[in-house]
N, C-alpha and C positions, 0 to 999 in steps of 0.2 A: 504493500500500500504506500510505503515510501516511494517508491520509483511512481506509481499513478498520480504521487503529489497531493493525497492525504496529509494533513497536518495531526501528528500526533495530540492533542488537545482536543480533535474534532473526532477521532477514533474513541478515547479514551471514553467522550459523552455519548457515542453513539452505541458502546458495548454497554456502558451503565444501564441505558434506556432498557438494553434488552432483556432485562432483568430486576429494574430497580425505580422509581420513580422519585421525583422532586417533590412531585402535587400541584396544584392547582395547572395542571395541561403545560406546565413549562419544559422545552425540551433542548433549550439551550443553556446551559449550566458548567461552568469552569471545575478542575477537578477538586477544587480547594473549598467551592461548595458544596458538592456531593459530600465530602466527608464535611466537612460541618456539617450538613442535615441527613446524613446517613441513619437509617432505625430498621430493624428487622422488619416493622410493622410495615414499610413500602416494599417491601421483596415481593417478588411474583415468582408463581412458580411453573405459571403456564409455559407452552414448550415457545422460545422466541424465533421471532423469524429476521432471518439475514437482510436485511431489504437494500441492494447497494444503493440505488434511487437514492433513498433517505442518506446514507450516508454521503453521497455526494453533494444533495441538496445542504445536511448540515456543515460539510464544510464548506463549502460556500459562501454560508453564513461566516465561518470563523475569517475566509481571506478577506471577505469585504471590512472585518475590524481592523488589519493588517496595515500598517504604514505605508506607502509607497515605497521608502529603502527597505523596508522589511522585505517585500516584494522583489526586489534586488536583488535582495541578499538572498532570500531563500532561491531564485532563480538560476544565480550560477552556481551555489550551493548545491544544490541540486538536481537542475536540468542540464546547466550549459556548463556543467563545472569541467575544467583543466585535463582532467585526467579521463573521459570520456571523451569531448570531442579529440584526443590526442589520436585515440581510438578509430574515430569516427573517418576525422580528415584523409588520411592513406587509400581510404577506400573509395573515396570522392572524387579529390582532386584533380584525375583527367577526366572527368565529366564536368566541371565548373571551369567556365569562360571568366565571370565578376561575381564578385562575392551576394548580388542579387540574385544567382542561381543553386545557393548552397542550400538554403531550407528546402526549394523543391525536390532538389533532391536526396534530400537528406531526413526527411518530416517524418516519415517513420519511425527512425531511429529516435527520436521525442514522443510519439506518440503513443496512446497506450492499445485497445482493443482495435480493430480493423475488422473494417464492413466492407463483405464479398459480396456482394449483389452487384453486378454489372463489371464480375473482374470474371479474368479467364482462369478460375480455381477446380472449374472441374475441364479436364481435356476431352474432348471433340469425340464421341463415343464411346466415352469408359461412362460405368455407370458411381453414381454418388457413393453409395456406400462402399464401394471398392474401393475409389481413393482413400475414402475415409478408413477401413483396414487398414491400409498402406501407411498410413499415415499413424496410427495409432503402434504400429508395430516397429516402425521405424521411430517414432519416440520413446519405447521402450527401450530398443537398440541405443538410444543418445542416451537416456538420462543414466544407462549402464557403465558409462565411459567413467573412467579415473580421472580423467584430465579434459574437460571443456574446451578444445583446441580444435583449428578449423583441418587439419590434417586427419586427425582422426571421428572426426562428424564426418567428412568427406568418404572415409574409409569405409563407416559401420554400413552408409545409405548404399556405395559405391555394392559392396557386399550383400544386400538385400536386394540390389534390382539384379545382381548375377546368379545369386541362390533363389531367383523365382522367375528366372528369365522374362524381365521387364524391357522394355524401349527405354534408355535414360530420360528420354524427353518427357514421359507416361509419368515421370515421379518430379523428376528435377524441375520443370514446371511449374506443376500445383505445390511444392513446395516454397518454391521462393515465394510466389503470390500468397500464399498460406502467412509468410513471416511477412514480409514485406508491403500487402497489398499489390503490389505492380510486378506485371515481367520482364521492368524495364530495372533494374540497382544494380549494384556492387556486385561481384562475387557473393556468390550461394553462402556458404559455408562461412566466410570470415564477416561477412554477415549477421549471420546465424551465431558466430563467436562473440561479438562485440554484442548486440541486445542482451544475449546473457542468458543460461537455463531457466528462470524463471517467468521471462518476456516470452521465449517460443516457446514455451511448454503450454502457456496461456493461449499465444495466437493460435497453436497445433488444435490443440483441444474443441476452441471456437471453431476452429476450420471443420474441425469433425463433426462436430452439431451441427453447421451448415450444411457440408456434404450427405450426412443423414439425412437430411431435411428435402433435399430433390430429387423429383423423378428421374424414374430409371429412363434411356433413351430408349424413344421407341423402334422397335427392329424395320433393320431394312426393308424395302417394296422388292417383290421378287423379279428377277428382270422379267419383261415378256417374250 
């Protein structure tokens, strides 16, 4: 939740809630409150539900109290800090003319969940839930790895379309668009390094609920 840019403060009230009440309907409350009016008598013990919604609505609330430098600060702190985009750059820069064209192509690697609808994530005849297999079994294959490196991501996938005798294109494809959104970025793999296992494990996963989610293609017309 760090990396989606969660403020710890706005986490902390948001798990309280799920369990615990202020009273009179108030739902924004600092942590120094809560324990000043903490009583067993507001506990709940019904079963609570995750709602990201809400929590992203309540931190919301917390950045709009935020200073402007605070905003700053936590920004490259954060987002744009030193030691990521150091990451980031190498992979970039023979595609960037002026530094006007670095967030295009670069917005991903900032961004957090990514919407397939109207990307090329499923390939031209295969059906959805096959990618989605593919895809699930090859993230068990990566989060297996000892070492998060684009050498050996490269290896486990290279290894999974030779052990199922796949087209590279069949996977390498809906992959990048899976992490990336576009099949237009950097290298696959160092890629796939630099977001970090927790970032594609997340896009993977969204990918596979998508791919689950569409029709099978329908079978060819028999010639005449």
């Amino acid at each position: 939740y760090r990396r989606k840019g969660i403020l710890p403060a706005a986490l902390r009230n948001f798990l309280a809630l799920m369990g615990w009440s202020l009273g009179n309907d108030q739902e924004i409350f600092s942590t120094e409150t809560m324990i000043q009016n903490f009583t067993w008598e507001r506990f709940s013990l019904g079963g609570p539900v995750f709602d990201l919604q809400k929590l992203l609505w309540m931190n919301g609330q917390y950045l709009k109290e935020l200073s402007d430098e605070t905003w700053v600060k936590l920004l490259r702190e954060q987002v744009f800090n030193e030691k990521y985009l150091t990451q980031i750059i190498p992979l970039i820069k023979e595609r960037v003319n002026a530094f006007e064209e670095f967030i295009p192509n670069a917005d991903f690697f900032f961004s957090g969940d990514l919407k397939y609808e109207n990307t090329p994530l499923l390939p031209k005849g295969l059906a959805g839930k096959t990618v989605a297999g593919w895809f699930s079994d090859v993230l068990e294959l990566m989060e297996s790895l000892d070492e998060w490196s684009a050498p050996k991501l490269k290896a486990v996938v290279d290894q999974f379309i030779a052990e199922n005798q796949l087209k590279g294109k069949d996977l390498y494809m809906p992959l990048r668009v899976a992490v990336s959104g576009t099949l237009v970025s950097p290298p696959l793999f160092e890629t796939i390094q630099v977001l970090g296992k927790e970032m594609v494990r997340r896009r993977i996963r969204l990918a596979i609920e998508y791919l689950k989610a569409q029709k099978a293609p329908a079978p060819a017309e028999p010639k005449a």
